[in-house]
C-alpha positions as CSV (number, residue, x, y, z in Angstrom):
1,X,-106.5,26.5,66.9
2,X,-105.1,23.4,68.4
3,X,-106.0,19.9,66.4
4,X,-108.5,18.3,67.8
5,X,-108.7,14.8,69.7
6,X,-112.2,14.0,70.5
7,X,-110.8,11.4,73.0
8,X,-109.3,14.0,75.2
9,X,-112.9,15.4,76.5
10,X,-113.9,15.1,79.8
11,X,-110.3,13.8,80.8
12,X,-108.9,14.4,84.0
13,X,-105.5,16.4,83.2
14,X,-103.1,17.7,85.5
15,X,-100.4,19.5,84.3
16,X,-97.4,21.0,86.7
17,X,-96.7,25.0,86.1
18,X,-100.1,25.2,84.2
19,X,-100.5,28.9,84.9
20,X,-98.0,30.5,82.5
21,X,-95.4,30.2,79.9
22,X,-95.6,26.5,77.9
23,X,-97.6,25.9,80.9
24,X,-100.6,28.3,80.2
25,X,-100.8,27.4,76.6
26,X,-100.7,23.7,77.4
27,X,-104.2,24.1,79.9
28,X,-105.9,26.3,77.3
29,X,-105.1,23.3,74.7
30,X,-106.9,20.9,77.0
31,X,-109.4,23.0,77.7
32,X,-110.4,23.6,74.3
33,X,-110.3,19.8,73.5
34,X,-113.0,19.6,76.6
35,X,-110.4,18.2,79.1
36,X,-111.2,18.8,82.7
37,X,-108.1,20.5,83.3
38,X,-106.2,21.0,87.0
39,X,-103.0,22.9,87.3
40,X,-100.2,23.7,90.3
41,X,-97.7,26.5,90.5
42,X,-96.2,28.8,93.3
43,X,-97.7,32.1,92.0
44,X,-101.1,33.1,92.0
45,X,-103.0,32.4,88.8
46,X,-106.3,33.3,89.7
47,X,-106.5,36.4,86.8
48,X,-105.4,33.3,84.1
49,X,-108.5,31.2,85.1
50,X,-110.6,34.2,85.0
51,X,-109.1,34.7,81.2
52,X,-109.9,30.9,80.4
53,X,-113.2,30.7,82.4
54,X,-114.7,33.9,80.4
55,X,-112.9,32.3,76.8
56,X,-114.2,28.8,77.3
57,X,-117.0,29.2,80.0
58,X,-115.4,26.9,82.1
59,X,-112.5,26.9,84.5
60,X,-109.7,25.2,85.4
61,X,-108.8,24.3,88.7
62,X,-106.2,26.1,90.1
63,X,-103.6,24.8,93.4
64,X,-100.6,26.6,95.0
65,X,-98.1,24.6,95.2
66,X,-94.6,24.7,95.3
67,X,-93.8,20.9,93.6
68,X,-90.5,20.6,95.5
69,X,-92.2,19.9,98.4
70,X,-93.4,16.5,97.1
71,X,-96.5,16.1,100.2
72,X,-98.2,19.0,99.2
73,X,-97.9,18.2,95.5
74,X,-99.2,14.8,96.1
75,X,-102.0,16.3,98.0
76,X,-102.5,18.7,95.0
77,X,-103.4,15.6,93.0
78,X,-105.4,14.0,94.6
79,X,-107.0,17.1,95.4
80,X,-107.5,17.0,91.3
81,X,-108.4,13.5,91.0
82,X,-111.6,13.9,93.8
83,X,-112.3,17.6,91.6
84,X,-111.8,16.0,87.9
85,X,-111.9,12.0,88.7
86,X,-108.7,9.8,88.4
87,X,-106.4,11.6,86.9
88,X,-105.9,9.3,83.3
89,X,-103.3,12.5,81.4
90,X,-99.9,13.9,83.5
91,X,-98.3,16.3,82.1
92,X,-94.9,17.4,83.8
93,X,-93.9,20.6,82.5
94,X,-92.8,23.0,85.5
95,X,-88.8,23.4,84.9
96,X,-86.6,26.0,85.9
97,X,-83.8,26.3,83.7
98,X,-82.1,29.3,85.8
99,X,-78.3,29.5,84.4
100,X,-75.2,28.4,86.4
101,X,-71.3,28.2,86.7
102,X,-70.3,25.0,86.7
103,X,-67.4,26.3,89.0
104,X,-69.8,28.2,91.6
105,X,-72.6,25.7,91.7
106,X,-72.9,24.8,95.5
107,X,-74.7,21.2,97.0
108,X,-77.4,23.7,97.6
109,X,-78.2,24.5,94.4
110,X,-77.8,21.1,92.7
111,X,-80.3,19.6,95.3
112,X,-82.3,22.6,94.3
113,X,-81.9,22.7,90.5
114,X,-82.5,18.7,90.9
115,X,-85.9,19.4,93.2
116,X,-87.5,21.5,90.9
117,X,-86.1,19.5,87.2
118,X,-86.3,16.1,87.9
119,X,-87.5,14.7,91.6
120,X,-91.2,16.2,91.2
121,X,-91.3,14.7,88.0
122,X,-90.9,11.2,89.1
123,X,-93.0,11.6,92.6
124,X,-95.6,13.1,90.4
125,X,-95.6,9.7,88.3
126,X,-95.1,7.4,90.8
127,X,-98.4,9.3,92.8
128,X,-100.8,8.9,89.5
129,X,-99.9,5.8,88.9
130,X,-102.5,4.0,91.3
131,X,-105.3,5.7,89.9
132,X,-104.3,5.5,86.1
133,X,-104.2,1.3,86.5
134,X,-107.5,1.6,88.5
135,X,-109.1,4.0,85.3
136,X,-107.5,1.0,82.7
137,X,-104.7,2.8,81.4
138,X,-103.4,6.8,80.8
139,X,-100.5,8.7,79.6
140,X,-97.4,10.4,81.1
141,X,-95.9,13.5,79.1
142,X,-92.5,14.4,80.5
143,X,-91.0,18.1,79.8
144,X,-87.5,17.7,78.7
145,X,-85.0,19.8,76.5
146,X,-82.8,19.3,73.8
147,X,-80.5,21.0,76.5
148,X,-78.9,17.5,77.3
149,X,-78.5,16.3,73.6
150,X,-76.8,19.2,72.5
151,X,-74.5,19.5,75.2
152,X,-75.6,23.2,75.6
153,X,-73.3,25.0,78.1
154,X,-74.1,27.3,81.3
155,X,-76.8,25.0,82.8
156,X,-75.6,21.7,83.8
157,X,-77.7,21.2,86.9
158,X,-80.6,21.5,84.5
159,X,-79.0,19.5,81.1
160,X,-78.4,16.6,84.2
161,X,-82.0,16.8,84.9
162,X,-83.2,16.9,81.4
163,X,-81.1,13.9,81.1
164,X,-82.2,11.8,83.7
165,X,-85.7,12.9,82.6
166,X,-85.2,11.1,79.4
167,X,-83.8,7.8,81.2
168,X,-87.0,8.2,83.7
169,X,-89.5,7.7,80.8
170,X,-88.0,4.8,79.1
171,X,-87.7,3.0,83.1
172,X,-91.2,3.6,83.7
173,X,-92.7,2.9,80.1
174,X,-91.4,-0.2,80.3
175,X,-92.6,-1.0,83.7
176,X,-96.4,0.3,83.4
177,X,-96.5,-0.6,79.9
178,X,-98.5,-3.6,80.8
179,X,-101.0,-1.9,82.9
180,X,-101.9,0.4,79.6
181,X,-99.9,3.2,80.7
182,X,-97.9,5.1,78.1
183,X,-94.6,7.3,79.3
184,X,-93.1,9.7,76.8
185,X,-91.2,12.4,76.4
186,X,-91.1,15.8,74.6
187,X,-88.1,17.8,73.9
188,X,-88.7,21.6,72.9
189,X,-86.0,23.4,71.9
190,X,-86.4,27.3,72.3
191,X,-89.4,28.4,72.7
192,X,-89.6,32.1,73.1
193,X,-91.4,32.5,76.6
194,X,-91.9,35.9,78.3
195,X,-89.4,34.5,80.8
196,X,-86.6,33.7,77.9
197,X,-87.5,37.1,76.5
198,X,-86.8,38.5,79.6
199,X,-83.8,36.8,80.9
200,X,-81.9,35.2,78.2
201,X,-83.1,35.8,74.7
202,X,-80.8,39.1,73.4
203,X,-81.3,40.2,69.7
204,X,-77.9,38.0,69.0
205,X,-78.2,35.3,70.8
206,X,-81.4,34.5,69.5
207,X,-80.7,34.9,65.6
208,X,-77.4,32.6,66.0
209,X,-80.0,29.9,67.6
210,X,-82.5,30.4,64.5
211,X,-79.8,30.1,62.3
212,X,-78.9,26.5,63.7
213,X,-82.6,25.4,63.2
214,X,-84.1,23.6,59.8
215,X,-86.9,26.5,60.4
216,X,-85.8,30.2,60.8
217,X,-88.7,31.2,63.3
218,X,-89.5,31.9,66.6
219,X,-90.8,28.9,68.5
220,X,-94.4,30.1,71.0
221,X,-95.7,28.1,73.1
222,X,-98.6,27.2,70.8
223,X,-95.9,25.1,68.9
224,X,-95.5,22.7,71.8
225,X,-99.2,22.7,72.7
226,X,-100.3,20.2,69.9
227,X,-97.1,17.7,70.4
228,X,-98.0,17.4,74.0
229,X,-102.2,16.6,73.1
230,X,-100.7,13.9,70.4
231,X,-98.9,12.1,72.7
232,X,-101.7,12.1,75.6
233,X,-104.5,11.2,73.2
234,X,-105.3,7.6,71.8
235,X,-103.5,8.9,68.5
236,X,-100.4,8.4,70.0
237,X,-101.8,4.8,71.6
238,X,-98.7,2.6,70.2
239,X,-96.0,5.1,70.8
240,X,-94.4,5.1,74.8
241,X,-91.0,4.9,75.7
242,X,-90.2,8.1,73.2
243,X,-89.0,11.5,73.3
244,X,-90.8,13.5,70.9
245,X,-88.0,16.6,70.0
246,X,-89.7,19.8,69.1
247,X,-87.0,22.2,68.3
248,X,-87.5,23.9,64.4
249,X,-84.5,21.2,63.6
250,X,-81.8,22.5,65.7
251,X,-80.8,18.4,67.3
252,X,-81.3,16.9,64.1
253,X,-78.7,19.2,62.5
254,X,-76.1,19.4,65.4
């Protein structure tokens, strides 16, 4: 069960690849704080809102939407914010962290891998700003990665974009700070997704990562779930600006 944050019920949240992975266990988190809880991504979720409407008796609402194409994800919000009312909590979390050589990687794909990691994250704050300095303040979470601070190879499209992510949060904190709004960041490390199961996470790989962390577990996506509700709730009110590094202590060890 995620800690609770009495705060966070009945706020409008809208959170970017709601419907699976991090994503899914991030909306179920809201949703069991009370949050009004909208979501985009490019597949269909309809059977995980069935799942969270018959587990919590409500349901979240649910938008295709592809968030490289920044009009339709625009109109996705506001879409949320005349379902929900302004929306006060972003969360940015949709990533694709598809591996690359550094010596194949086409303009094609860096445009892409930039799209996807790090343009819809700031046209996704820049469209919620309005409505969070109309509602007297909200809170930003931004999805980064320890990717960029450990100089992890194979992915440098996406370390770029975890990077810039981290430099994105700090600009805007400081620029909305005065208008109440708070802009963080959080960092997970590995967290052990059906997608990294499937794709990347082979019996060696991931007990040579585990060995680098302070904690020798698997991280789930219920590890990130609470990080992301401190830092949107007025627990967190005095903290903005920060990157908030989840990762069983791989960066603090090296």
């Amino acid at each position: 069960m995620p800690a609770m944050f009495p705060d966070l019920k009945d706020t409008s949240v809208f959170i970017t690849g709601g419907g699976s992975g991090i994503g899914a266990a991030l909306t179920e988190g809201f949703m069991a704080q009370g949050s009004k809880v909208a979501f985009v991504q490019r597949t269909d979720a309809a059977a995980f809102c069935d799942q969270m409407e018959r587990k919590h008796g409500s349901r979240p609402f649910f938008i295709p939407c592809d968030i490289t194409e920044i009009p339709a994800l625009k109109r996705a919000m506001d879409e949320a914010a005349e379902m929900n009312g302004p929306i006060t909590v972003l969360v940015n979390n949709a990533a694709n962290d598809q591996r690359h050589d550094t010596e194949k990687v086409t303009e094609e794909f860096w445009d892409w891998c930039q799209a996807v990691n790090l343009k819809a994250y700031f046209f996704a704050c820049q469209h919620a700003i309005a409505g969070m300095r109309l509602a007297g303040g909200g809170s930003i979470v931004n999805f980064s990665s320890i990717a960029y601070m450990m100089g992890a190879a194979g992915f440098p499209g996406y370390a770029a974009a975890n990077s810039g992510i981290n430099g994105l949060t700090r600009s805007l904190a400081r620029e909305f700070g005065p208008d109440g709004i708070r802009v963080n960041a959080i960092a997970p490390g590995w967290v052990l997704t059906k997608r990294q199961k499937d794709l990347w996470a082979t019996p060696e790989k991931l007990a040579a990562h585990i060995e680098r962390q302070c904690l020798k577990r698997e991280l789930a996506p219920a590890d990130i779930v609470d990080p992301v509700l401190f830092l949107a709730s007025q627990a967190s009110a005095a903290m903005t600006g920060q990157s908030l590094v989840v990762d069983g202590g791989v960066a603090v060890t090296g």
